[in-house]
Backbone bond lengths (Angstrom), bond angles and torsions (degrees), N, CA, C in turn:
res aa  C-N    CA-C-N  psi(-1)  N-CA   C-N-CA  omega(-1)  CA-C   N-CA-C  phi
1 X - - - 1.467 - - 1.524 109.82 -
2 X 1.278 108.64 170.30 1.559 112.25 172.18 1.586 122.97 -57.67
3 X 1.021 88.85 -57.88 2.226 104.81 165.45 1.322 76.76 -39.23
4 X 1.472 140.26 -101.68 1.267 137.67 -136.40 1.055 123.33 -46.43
5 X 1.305 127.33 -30.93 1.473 149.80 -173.79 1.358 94.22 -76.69
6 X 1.598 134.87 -72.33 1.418 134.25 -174.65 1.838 104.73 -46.09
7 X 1.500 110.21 -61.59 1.609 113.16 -178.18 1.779 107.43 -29.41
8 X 1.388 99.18 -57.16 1.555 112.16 -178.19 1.548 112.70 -41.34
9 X 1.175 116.09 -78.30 1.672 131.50 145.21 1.769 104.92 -5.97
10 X 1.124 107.21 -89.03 1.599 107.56 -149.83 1.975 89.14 -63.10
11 X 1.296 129.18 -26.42 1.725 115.68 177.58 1.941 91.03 -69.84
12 X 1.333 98.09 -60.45 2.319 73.50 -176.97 1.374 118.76 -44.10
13 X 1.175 104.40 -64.79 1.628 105.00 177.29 1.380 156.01 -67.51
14 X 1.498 88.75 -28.59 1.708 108.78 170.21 1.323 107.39 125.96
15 X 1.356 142.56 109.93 0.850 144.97 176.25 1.662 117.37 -37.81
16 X 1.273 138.73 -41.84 1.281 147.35 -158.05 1.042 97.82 -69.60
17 X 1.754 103.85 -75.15 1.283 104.14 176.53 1.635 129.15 -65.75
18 X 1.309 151.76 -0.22 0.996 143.11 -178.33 1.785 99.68 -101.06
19 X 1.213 114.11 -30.05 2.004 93.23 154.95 1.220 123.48 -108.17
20 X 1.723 104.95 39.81 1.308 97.67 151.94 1.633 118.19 -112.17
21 X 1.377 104.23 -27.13 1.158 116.96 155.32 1.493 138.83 -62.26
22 X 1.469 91.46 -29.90 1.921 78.69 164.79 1.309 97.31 -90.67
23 X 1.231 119.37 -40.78 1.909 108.75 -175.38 1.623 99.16 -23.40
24 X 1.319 111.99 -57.37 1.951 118.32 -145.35 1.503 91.19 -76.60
25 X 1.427 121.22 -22.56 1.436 102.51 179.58 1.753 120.55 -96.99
26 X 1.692 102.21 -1.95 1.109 95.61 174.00 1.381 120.58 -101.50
27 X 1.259 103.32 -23.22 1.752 112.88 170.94 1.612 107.67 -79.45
28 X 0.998 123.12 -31.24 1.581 104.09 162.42 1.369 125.75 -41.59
29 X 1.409 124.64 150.36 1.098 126.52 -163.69 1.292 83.70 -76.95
30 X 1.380 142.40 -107.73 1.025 152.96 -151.03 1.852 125.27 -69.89
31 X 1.038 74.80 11.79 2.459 82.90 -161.86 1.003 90.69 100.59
32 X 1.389 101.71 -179.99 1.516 133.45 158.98 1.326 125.24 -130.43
33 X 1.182 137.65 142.85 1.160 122.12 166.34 1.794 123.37 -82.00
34 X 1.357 95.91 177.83 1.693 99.61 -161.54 1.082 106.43 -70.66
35 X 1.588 149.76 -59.27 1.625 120.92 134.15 1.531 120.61 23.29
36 X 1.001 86.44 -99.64 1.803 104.38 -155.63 2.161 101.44 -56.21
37 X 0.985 104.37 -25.17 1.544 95.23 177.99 1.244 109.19 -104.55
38 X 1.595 109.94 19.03 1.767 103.50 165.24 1.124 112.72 -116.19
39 X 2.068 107.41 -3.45 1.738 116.97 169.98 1.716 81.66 -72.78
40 X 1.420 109.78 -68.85 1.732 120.45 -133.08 1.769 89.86 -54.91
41 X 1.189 119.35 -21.18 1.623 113.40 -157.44 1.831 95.48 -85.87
42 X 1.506 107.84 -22.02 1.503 126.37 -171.72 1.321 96.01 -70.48
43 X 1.077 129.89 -36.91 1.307 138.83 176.68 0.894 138.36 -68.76
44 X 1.791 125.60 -10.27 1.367 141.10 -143.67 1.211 93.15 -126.44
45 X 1.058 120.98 103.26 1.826 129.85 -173.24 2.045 88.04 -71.30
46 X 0.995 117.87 -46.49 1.841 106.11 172.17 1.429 122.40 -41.05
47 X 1.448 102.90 -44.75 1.529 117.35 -173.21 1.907 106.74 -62.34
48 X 1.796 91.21 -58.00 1.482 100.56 -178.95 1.353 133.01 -53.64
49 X 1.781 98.41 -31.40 1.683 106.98 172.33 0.934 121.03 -51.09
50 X 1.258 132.21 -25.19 1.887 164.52 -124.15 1.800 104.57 -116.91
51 X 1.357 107.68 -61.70 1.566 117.53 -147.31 1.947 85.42 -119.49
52 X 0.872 111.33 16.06 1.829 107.50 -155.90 1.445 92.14 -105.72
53 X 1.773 148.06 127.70 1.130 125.98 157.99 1.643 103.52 -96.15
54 X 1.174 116.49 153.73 1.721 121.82 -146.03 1.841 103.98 -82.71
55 X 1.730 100.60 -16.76 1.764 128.08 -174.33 1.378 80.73 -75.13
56 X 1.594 136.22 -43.52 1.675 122.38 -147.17 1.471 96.87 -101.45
57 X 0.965 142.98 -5.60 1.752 145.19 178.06 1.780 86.93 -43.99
58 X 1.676 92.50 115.78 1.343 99.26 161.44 1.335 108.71 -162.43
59 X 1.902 117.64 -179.68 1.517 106.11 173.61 1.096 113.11 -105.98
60 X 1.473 142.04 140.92 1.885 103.58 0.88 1.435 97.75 -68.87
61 X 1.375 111.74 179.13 1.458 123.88 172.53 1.896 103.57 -122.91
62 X 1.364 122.27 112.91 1.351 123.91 171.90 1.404 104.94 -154.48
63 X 1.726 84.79 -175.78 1.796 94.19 -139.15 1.964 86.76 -79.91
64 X 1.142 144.31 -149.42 1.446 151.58 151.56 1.236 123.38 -103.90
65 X 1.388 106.25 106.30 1.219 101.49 169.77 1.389 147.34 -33.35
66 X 1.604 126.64 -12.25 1.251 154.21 -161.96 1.586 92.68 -85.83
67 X 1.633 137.84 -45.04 1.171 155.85 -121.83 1.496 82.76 -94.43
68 X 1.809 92.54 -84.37 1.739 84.90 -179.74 1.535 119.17 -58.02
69 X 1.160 136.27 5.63 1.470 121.16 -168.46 1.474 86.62 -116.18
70 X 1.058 140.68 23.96 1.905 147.92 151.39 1.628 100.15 -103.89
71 X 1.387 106.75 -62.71 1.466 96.84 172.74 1.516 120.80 -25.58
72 X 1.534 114.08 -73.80 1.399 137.86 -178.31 2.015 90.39 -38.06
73 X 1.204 118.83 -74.02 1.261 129.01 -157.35 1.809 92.94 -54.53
74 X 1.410 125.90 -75.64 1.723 122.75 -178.08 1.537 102.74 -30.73
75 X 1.226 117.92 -37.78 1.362 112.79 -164.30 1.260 127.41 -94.06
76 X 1.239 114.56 3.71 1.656 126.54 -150.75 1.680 96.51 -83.85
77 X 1.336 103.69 144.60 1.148 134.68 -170.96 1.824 116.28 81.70
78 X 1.083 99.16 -13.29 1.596 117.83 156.73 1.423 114.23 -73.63
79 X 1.479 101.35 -90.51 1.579 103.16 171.94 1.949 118.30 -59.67
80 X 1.221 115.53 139.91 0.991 96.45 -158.05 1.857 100.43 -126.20
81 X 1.098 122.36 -173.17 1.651 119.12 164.99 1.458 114.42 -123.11
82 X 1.436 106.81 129.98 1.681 114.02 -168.70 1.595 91.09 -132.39
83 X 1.648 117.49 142.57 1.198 121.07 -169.26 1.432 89.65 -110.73
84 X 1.429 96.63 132.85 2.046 84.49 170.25 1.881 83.11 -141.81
85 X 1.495 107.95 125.04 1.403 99.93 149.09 1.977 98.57 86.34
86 X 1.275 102.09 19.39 1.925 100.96 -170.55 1.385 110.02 71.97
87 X 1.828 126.37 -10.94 1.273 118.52 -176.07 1.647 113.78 -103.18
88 X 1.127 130.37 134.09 1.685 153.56 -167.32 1.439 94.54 -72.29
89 X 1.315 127.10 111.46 1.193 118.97 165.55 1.350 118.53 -123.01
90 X 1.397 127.73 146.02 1.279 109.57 163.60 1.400 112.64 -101.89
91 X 1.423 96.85 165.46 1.284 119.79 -177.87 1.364 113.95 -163.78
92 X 1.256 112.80 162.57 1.595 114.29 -173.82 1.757 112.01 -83.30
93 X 1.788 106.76 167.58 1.483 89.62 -151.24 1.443 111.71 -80.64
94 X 1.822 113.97 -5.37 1.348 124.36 -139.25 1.263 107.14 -138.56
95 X 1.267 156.12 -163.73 1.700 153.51 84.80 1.350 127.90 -11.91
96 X 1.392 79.86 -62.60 1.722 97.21 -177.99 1.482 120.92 -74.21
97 X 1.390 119.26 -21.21 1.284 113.78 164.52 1.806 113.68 -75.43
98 X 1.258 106.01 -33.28 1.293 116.04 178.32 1.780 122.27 -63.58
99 X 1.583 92.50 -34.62 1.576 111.85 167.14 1.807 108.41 -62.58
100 X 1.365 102.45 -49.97 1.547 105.20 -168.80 1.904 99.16 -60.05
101 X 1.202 113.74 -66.45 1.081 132.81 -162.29 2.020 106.76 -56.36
102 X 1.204 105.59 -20.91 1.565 108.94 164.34 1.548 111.07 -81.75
103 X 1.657 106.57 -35.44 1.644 93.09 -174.88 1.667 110.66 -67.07
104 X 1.294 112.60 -54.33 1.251 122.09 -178.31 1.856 119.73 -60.64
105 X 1.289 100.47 -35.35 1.782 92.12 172.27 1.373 108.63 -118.11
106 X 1.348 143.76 40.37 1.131 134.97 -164.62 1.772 107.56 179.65
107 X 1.795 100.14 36.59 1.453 109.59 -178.90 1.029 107.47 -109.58
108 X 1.718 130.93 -15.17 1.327 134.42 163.18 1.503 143.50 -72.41
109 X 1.023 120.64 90.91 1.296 107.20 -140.97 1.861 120.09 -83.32
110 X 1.400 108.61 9.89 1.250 114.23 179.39 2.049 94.89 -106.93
111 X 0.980 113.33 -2.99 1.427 108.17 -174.00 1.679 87.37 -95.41
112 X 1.376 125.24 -56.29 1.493 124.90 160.51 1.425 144.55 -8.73
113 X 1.657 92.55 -52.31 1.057 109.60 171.35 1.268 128.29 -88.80
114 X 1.600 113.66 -21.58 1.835 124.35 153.28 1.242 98.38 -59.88
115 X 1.311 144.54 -58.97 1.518 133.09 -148.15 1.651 99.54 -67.12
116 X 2.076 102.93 -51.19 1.836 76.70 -166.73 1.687 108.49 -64.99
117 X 1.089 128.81 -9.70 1.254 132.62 -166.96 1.343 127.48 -86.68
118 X 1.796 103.42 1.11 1.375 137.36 177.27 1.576 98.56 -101.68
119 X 1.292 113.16 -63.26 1.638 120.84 174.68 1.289 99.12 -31.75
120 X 1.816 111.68 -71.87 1.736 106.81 -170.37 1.380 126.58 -29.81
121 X 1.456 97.17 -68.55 1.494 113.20 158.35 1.330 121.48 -18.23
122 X 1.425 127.00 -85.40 1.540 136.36 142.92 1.640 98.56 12.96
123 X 1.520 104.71 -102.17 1.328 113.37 -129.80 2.263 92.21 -85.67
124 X 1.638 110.59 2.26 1.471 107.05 155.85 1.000 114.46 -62.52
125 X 1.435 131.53 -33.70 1.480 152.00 -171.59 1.740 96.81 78.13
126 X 1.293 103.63 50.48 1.566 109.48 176.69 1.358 123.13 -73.10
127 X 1.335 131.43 -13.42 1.367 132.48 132.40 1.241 140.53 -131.34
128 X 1.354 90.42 72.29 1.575 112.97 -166.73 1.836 81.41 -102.36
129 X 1.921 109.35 175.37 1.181 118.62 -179.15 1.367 119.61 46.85
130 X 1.095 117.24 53.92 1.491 119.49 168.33 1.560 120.12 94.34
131 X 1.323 110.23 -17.51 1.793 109.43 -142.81 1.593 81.33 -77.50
132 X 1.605 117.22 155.57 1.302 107.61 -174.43 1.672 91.19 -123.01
133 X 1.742 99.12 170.78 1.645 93.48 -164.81 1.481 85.67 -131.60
134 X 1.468 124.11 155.97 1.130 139.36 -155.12 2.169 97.45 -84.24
135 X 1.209 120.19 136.04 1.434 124.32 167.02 1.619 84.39 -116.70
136 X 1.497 92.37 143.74 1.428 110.38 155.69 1.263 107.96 -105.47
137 X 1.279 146.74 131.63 1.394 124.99 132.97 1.662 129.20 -99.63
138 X 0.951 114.80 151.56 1.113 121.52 -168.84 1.807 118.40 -115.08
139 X 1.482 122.49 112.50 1.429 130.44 -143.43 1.992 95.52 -67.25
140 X 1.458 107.91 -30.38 1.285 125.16 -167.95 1.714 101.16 -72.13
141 X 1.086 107.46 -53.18 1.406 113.87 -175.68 1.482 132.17 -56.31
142 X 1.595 94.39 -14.48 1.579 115.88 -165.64 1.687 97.23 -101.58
143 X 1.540 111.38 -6.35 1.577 103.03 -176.21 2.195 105.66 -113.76
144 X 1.570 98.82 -5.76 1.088 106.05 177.94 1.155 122.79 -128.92
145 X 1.036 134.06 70.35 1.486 143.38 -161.43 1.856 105.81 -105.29
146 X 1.430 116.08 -13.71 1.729 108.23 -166.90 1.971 96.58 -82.30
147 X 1.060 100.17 111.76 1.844 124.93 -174.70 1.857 93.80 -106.95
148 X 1.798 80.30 139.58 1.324 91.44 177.72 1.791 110.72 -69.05
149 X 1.630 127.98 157.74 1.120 110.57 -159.10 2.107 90.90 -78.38
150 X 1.092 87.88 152.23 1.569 119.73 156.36 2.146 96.39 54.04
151 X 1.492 98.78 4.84 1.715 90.71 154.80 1.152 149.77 -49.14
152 X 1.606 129.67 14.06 0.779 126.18 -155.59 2.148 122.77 79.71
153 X 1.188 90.17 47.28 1.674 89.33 -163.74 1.943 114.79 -67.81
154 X 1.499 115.02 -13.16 0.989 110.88 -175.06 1.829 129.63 -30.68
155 X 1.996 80.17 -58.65 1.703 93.11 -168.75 1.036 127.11 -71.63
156 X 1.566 140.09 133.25 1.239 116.07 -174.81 1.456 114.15 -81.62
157 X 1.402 131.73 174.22 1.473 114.14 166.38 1.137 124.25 -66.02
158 X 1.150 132.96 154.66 1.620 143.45 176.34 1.415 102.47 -64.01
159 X 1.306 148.20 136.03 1.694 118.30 153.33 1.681 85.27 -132.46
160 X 1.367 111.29 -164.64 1.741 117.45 173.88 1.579 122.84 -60.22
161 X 0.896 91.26 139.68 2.008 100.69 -174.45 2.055 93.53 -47.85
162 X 1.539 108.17 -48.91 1.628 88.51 -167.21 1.445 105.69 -44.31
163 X 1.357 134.62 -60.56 1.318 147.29 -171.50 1.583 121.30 -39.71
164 X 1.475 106.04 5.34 1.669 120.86 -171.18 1.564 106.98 -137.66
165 X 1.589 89.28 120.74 1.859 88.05 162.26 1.457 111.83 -125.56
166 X 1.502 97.98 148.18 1.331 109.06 -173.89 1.366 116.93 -124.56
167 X 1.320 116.60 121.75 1.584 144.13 174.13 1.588 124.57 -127.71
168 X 0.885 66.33 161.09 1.913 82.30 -159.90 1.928 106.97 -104.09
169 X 1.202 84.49 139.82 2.033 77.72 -176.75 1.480 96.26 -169.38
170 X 1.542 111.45 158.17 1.297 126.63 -139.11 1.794 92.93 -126.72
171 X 1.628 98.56 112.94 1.548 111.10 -172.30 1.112 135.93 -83.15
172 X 2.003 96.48 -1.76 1.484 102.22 176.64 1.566 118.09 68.54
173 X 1.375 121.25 36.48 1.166 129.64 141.97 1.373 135.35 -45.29
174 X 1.228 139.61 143.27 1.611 115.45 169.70 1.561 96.84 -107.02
175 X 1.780 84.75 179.83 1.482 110.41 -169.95 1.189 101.73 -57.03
176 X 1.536 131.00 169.68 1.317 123.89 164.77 1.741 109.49 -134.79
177 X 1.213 130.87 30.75 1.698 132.17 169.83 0.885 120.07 -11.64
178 X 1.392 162.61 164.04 1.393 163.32 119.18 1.752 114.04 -35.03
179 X 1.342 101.28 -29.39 1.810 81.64 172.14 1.637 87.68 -139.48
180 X 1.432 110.76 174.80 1.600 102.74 160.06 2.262 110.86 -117.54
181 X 1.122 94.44 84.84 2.008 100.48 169.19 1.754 115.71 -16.65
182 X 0.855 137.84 158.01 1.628 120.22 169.27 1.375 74.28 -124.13
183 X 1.659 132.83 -57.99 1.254 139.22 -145.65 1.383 98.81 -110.75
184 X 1.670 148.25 103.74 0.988 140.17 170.51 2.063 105.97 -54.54
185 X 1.046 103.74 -61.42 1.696 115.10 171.22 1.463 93.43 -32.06
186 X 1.153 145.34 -50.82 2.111 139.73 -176.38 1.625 107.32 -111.62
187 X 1.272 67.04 80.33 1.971 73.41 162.50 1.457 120.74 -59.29
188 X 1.312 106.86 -51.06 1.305 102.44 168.40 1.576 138.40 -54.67
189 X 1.223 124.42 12.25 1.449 142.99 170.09 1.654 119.14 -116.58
190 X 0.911 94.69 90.96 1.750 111.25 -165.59 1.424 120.14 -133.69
191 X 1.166 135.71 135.10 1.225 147.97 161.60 1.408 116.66 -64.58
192 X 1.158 146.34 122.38 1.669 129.52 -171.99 1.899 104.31 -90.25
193 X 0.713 170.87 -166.03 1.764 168.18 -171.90 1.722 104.35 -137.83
194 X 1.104 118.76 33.35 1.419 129.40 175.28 1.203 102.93 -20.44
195 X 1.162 136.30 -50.67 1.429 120.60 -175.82 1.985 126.26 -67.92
196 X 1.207 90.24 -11.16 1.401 112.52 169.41 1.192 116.43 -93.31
197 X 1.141 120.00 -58.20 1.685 121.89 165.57 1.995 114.94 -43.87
198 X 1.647 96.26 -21.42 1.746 78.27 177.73 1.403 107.72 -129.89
199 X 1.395 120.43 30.47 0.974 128.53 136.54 1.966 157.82 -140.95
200 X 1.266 70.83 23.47 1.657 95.95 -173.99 1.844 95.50 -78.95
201 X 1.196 125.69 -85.33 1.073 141.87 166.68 1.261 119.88 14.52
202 X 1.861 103.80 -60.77 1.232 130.88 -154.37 1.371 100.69 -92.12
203 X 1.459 130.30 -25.58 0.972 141.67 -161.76 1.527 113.04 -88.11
204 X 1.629 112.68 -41.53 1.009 137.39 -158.73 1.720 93.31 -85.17
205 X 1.029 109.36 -31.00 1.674 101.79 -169.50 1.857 105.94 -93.50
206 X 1.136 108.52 -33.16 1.829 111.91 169.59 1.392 76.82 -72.52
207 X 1.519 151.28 178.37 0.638 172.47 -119.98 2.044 133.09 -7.64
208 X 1.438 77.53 0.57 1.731 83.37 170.78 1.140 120.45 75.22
209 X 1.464 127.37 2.64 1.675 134.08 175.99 1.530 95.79 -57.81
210 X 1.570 152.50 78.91 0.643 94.04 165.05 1.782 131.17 -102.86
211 X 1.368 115.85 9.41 1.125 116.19 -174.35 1.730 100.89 -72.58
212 X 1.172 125.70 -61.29 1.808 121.60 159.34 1.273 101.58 -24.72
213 X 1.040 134.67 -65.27 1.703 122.50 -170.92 2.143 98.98 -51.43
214 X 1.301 102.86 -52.40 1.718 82.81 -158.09 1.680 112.74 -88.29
215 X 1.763 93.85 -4.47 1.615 93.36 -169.39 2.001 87.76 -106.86
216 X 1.016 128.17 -18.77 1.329 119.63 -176.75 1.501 123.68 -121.81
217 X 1.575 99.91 19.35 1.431 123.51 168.70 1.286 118.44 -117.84
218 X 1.717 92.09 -91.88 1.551 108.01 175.50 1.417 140.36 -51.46
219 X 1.505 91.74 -39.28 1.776 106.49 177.14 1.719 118.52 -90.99
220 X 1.744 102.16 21.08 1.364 130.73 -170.06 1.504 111.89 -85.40
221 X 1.328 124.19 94.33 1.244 106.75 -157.52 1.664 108.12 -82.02
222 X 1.454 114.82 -18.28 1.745 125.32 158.16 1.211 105.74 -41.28
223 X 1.682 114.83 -63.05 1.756 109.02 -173.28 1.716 112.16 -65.40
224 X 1.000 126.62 -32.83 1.442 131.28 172.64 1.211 110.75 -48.74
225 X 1.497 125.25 -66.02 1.349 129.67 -173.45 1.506 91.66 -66.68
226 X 1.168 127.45 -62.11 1.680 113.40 -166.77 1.414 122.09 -37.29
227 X 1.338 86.85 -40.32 2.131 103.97 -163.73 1.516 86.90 -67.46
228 X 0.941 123.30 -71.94 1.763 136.99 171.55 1.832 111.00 -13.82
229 X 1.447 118.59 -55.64 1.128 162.97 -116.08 1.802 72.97 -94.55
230 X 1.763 93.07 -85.66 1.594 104.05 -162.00 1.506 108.05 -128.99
231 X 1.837 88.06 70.13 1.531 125.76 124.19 1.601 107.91 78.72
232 X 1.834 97.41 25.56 1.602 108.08 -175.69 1.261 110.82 -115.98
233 X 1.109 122.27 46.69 1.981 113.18 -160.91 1.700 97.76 -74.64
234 X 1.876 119.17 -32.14 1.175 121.86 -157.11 1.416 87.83 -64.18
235 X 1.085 127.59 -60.68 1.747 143.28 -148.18 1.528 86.12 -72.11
236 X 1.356 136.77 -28.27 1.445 114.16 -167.33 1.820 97.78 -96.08
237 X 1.686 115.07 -12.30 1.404 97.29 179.27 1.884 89.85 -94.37
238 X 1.193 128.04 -11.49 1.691 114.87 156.39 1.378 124.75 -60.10
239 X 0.944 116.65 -37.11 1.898 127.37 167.87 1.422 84.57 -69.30
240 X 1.339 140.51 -78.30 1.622 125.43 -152.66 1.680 103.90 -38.65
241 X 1.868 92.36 -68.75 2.108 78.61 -174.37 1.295 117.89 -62.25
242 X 1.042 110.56 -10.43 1.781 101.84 -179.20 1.924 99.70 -77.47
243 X 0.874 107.54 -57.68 1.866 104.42 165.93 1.736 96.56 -26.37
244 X 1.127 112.24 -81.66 1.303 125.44 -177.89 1.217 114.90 -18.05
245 X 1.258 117.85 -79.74 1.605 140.29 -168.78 1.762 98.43 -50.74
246 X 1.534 106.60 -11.28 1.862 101.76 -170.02 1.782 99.79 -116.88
247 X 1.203 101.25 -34.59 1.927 108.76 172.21 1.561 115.21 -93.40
248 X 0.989 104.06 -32.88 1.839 97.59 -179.15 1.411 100.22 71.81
249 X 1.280 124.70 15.48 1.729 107.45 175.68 1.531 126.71 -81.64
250 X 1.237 109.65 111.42 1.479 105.44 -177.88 1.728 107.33 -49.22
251 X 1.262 137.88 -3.72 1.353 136.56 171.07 1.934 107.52 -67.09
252 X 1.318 98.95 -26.97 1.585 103.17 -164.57 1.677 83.53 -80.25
253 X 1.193 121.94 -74.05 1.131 139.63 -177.11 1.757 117.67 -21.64
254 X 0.974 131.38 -41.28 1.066 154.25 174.77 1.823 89.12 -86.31
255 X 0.897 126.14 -69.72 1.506 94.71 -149.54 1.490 103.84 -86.22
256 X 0.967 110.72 -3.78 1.510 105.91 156.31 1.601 118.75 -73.35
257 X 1.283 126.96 -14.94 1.210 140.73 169.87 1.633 112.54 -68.96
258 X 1.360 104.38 -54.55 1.784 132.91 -171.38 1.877 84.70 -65.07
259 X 1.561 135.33 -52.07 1.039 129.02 -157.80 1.372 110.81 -64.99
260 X 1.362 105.72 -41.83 1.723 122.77 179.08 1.356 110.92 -54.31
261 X 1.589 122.21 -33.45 1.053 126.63 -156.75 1.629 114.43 -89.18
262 X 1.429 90.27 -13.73 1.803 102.03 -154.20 1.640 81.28 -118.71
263 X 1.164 135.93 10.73 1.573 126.05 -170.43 1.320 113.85 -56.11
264 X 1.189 107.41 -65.53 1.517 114.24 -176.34 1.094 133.75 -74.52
265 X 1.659 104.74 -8.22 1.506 103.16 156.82 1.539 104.44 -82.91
266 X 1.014 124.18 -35.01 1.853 112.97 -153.10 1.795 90.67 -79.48
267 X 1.309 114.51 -24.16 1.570 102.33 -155.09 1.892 90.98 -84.35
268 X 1.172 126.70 -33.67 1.260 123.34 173.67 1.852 100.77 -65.45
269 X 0.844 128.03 -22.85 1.568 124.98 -158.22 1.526 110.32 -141.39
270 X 1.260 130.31 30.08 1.818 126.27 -166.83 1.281 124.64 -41.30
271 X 2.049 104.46 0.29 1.871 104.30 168.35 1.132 120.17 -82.32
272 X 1.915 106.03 -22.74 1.567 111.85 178.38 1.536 112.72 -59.64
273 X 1.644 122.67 -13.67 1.441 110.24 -149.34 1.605 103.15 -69.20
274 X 1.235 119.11 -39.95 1.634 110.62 -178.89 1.556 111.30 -64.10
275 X 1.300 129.68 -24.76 1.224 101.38 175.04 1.208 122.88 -84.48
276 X 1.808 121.28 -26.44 1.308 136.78 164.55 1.516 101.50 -49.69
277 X 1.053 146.26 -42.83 1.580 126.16 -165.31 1.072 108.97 -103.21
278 X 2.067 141.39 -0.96 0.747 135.99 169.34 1.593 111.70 -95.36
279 X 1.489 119.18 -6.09 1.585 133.97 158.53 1.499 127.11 -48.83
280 X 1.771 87.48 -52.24 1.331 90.26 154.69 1.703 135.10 -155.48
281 X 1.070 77.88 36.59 2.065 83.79 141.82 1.640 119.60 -106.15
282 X 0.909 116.73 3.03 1.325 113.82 172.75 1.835 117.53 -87.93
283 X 1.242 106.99 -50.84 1.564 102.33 139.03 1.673 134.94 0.87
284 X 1.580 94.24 -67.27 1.575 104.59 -160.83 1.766 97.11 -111.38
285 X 0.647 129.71 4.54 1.911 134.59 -163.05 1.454 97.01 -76.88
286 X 1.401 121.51 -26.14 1.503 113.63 163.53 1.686 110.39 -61.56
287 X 1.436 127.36 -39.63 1.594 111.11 -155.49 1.698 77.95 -106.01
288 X 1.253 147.36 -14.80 1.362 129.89 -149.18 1.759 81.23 -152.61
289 X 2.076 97.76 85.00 1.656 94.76 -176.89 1.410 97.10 -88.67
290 X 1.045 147.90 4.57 1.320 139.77 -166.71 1.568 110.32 -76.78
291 X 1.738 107.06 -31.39 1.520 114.20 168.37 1.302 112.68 -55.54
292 X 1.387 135.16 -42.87 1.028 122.02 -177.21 1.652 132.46 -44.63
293 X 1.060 120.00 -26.17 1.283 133.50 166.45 2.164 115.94 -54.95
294 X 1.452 96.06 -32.46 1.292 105.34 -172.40 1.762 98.11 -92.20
295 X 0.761 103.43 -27.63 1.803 106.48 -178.84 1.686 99.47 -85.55
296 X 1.102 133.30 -30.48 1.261 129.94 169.20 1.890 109.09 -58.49
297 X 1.627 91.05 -58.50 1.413 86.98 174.79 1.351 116.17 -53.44
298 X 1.399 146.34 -58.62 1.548 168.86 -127.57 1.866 79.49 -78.54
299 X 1.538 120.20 -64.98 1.771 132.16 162.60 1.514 107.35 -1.99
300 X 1.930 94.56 -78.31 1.409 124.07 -166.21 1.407 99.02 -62.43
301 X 1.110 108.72 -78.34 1.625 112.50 -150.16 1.828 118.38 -86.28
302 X 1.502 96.40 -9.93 1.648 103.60 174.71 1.219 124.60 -39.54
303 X 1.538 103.03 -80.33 1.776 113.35 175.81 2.023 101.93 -53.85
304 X 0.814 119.37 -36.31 1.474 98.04 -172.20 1.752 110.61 -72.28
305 X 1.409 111.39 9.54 1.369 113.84 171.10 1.637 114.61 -112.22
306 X 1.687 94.28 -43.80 1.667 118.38 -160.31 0.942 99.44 -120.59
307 X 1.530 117.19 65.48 1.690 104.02 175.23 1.744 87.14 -131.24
């Protein structure tokens, strides 16, 4: 059976990591590609406790590439490759594998809510450029690793703080921008980060970020002009109320109002948009200070769009 096939899998590979890794590729909205789930898995101090020998802790610290490229191979004709956008993604081949593979790695719902909240992270590019992220290891953990099957294997055990050291090391994430510039001088020649645009969002709201959702989305004046840009304004005032419907901030509310209002000028013209929203949110930024953050951005990032 399929169960049997995965069981097989997680004894070669390691149990930890093989439902954490399909977890991230099945709860992704779209897949992931093989990249991005050998950063996001680099990232997963669970994963690393797992595949990490405690002699090799070094900087950077990530998972081996060899790991997922066995994964890919045990799994093949399962996991599958879907091109969306010039980018390689995987994904599973079926429903029903996708069904199986949620019951079995994606029945816990506090491990769930770390993963999308790891993704977010991810695709903010929250430790991208150097920033390093704390590994614990734990001396106990490295001598007891045999877990009952499918118990809940995420957590590690608790034992005494002496028995834990903690260091920090840099996983080599990349940046994650909303578009990538080749030519700062032509704004208008841009790459958009599609893979960010369809999954940040999604990630950020299963997981309860929500100030990252309105201060590293919505109140994004890059993602505004982008969404604007290529030909999504509806879907970016659907992300606004959906922000909404999860923050209740009359800041969302309003500028989803201000967006409606200014549509048809910005969508004929997307250089006007910074001066159109600094017309009038500046107005109201005394009773509704939360705008201010977006008019700061509109400052920053305006002319390097609308100049």
């Amino acid at each position: 059976s399929i169960e049997q096939l995965f069981y097989s899998v997680e004894n070669k590979l390691g149990q930890r990591f093989v439902f954490r890794a399909l977890g991230y590729i099945t709860m992704a909205k779209a897949g992931l590609t093989e990249v991005e789930l050998e950063d996001i898995l680099s990232l997963d101090n669970i994963v690393l406790g797992d595949v990490i020998v405690p002699n090799y802790l070094k900087n950077p610290l990530r998972i081996s590439y060899n790991l997922v490229a066995r994964l890919k191979e045990e799994l093949e004709g399962y996991l599958v490759e879907r091109q969306v956008r010039n980018v390689t993604l995987m994904v599973w081949a079926n429903r029903h594998l996708h069904l199986i593979a949620q019951k079995l790695y994606l029945s816990n719902e506090e491990d769930v809510h770390q993963m999308h909240s790891l993704l977010a992270e991810y695709f903010l590019g929250a430790w991208s450029g150097g920033r390093k992220k704390i590994f614990t290891y734990d001396n106990n953990h490295f001598t007891s690793l045999n877990i009952a099957h499918h118990k809940n294997p995420h957590h590690q055990q608790s034992h005494e703080k002496t028995s834990s050291d903690k260091y920090s090391y840099d996983r080599q994430t990349p940046e994650q921008p909303w578009v990538f510039q080749c030519n700062l001088l032509e704004p208008d020649i841009f790459f958009v980060n599609h893979r960010k645009m369809t999954e940040l969002v999604y990630h950020l709201t299963r997981s309860g970020r929500t100030d990252d959702l309105m201060f590293g989305v919505i109140m994004n004046f890059s993602w505004l002009y982008t969404m604007i840009k290529i030909g999504q304004f509806e879907k970016a005032l659907t992300d606004i109320d959906l922000a909404y419907s999860y923050t209740q901030e009359k800041e969302l509310k309003f500028l989803a109002t201000t967006l409606r209002s200014i549509k048809v000028k910005v969508l004929k013209n997307p250089a006007s948009l910074s001066a159109e929203l600094q017309q009038r949110l500046l107005p109201v930024v005394t009773s509704l200070p939360k705008l201010r953050h977006l008019l700061l951005e509109c400052d920053k990032d305006g002319p390097k769009y609308c100049s």
